[in-house]
C-alpha positions in Angstrom: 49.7 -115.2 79.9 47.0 -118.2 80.3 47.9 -121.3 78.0 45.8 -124.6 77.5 48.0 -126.9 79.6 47.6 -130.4 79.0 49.2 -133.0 81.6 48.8 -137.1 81.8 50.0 -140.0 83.3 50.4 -143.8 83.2 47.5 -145.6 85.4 49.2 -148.2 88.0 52.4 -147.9 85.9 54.5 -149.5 89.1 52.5 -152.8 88.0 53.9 -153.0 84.2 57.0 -154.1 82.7 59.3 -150.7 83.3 61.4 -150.8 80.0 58.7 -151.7 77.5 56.2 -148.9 79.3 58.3 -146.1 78.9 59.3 -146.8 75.2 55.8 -147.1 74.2 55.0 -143.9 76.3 57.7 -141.8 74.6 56.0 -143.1 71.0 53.0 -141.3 72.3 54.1 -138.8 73.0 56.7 -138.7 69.9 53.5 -139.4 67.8 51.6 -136.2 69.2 54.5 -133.6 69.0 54.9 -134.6 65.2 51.6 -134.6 64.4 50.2 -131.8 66.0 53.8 -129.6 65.6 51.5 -126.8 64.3 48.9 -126.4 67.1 52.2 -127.3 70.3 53.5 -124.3 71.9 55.2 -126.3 74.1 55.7 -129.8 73.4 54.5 -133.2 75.4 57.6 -133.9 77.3 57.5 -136.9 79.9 58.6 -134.9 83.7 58.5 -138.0 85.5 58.9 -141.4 84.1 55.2 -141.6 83.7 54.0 -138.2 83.2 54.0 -135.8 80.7 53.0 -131.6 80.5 52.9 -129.6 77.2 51.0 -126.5 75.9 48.3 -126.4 73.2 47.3 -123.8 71.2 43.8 -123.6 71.6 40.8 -125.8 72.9 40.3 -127.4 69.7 43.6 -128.9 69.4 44.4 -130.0 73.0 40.9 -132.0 72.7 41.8 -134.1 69.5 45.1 -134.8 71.0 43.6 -136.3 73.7 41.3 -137.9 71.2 44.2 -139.3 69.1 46.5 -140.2 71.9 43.5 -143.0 73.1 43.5 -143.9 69.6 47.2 -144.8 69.1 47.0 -146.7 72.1 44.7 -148.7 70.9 46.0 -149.1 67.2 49.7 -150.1 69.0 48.1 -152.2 71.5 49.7 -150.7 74.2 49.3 -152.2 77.4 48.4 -149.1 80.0 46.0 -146.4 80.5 45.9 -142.6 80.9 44.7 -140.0 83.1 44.5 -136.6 81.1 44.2 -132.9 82.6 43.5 -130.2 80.3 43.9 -126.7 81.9 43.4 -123.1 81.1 45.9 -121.3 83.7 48.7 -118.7 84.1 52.6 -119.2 82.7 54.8 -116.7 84.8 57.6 -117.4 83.3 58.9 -117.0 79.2 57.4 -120.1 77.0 60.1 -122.9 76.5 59.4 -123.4 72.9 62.0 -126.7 72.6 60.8 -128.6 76.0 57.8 -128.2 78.0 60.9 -127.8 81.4 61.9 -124.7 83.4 58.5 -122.6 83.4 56.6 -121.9 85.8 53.2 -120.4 86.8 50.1 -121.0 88.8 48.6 -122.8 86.1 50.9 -125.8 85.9 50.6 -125.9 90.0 46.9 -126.1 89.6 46.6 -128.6 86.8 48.7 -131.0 88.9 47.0 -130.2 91.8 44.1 -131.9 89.8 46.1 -134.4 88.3 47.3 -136.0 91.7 44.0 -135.6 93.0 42.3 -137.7 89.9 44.5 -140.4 91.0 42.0 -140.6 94.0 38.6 -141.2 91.4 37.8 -143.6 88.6 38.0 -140.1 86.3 40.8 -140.7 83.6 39.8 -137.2 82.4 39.3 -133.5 83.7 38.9 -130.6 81.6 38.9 -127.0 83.5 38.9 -124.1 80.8 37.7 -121.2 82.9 34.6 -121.6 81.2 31.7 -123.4 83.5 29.0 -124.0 80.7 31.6 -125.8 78.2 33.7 -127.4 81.6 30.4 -129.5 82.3 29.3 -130.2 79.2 32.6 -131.5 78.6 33.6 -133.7 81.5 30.1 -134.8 81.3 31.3 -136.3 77.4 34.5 -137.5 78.9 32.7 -140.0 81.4 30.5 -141.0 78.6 33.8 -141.5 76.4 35.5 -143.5 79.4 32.3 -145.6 80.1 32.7 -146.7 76.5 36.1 -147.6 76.3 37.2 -148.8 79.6 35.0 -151.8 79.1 37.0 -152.6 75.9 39.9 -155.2 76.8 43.1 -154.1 76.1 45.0 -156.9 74.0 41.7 -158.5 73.0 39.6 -156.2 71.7 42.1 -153.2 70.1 42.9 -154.9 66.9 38.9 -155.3 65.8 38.1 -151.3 67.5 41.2 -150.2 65.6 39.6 -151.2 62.2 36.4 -149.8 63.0 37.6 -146.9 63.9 39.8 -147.0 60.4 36.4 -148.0 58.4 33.2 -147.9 60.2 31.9 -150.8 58.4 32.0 -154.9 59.4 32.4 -155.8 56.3 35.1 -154.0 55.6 36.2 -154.5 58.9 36.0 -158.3 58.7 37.6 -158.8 55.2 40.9 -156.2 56.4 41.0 -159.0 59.6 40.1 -161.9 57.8 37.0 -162.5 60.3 33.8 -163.6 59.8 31.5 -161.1 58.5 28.7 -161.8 60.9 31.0 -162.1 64.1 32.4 -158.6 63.2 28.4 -157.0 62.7 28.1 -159.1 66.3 31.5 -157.3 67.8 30.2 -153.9 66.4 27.1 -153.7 68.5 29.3 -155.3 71.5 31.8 -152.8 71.7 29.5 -149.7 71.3 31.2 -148.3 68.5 28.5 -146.1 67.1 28.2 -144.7 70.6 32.1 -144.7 70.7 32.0 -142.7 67.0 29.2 -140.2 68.2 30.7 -138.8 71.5 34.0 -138.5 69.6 32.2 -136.1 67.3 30.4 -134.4 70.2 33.3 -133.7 72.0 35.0 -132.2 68.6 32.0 -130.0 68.1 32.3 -128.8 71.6 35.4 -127.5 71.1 33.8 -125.3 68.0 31.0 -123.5 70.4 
């Protein structure tokens, strides 16, 4: 049976403080599995110490995980990056309901396949659905999406994009941060975050085609 795999990993992780990476990447992960209990077959377990593999229930789903995973990094300030796969591909063996371990299938060879190769490109994301039309439209989203965030800085700018994100208005923004009201209209152009906002809600809406 083909399932909606969805593997990551930590960017450079042999370059960050070991002990404090993994607890914040087990939160992520933590943070998924309750959240999205509903729509996890099988859920986000870390393989490695900086990888993880689960399966989603459908398209829509694995895509606002993804979604909400980048935002919890940023609302938690977490230091480190990741590189998502989402794949449509075959489990051979029964569905381990309790930990994404012991199955197998050509679908979890294939989406790390891709996964170690991304480690070779600037893409953090690849999305292969068996479906060519919505695979393009949505990779072609995903660089868009990285070209926006990946300028942010991590421990600089997260606080400020984590409050716009919250309330998409600087005056609200500034008076929950105790900024200055025109600094935070100056940060919203700066950061992109309308652009940020609209290919979040173009890559949702792809999901619904």
């Amino acid at each position: 049976m083909k399932q909606f795999i969805l593997m990551s990993d930590i960017i450079d992780s042999g370059n960050k403080p070991q002990n404090l990476l993994i607890g914040n990447f087990k939160k992520c992960t933590q943070y998924i599995n309750e959240k999205y209990d509903t729509y996890i077959i099988s859920p986000l377990t870390i393989t490695l110490g900086d990888e993880f593999q689960g399966l989603i229930s459908d398209f829509k789903s694995a895509v606002k995980i993804i979604l909400d995973l980048e935002e919890f990094i940023i609302e938690n300030n977490y230091q480190f990056k990741l590189r998502y796969v989402l794949f449509y591909g075959k489990i051979e063996t029964s569905i381990n309901k309790e930990v994404a371990y012991e199955m197998l299938g050509r679908g979890l060879t294939d989406a790390r396949n891709v996964l170690n190769n991304l480690k070779t490109k600037d893409e953090r994301f690849h999305i292969d659905i068996q479906n060519d039309s919505k695979n393009i439209i949505c990779n072609n989203a995903f660089n868009i999406y990285q070209n926006i965030v990946d300028k942010w800085k991590l421990h600089i700018d997260y606080e400020i994009i984590s409050g716009f994100i919250k309330s998409n208005d600087y005056k609200i923004v500034a008076e929950d941060l105790q900024k200055n009201r025109s600094l935070m209209w100056k940060r919203e152009k700066t950061l992109n975050i309308s652009s940020y906002l609209s290919v979040k809600e173009i890559l949702i809406e792809i999901t619904k085609i």
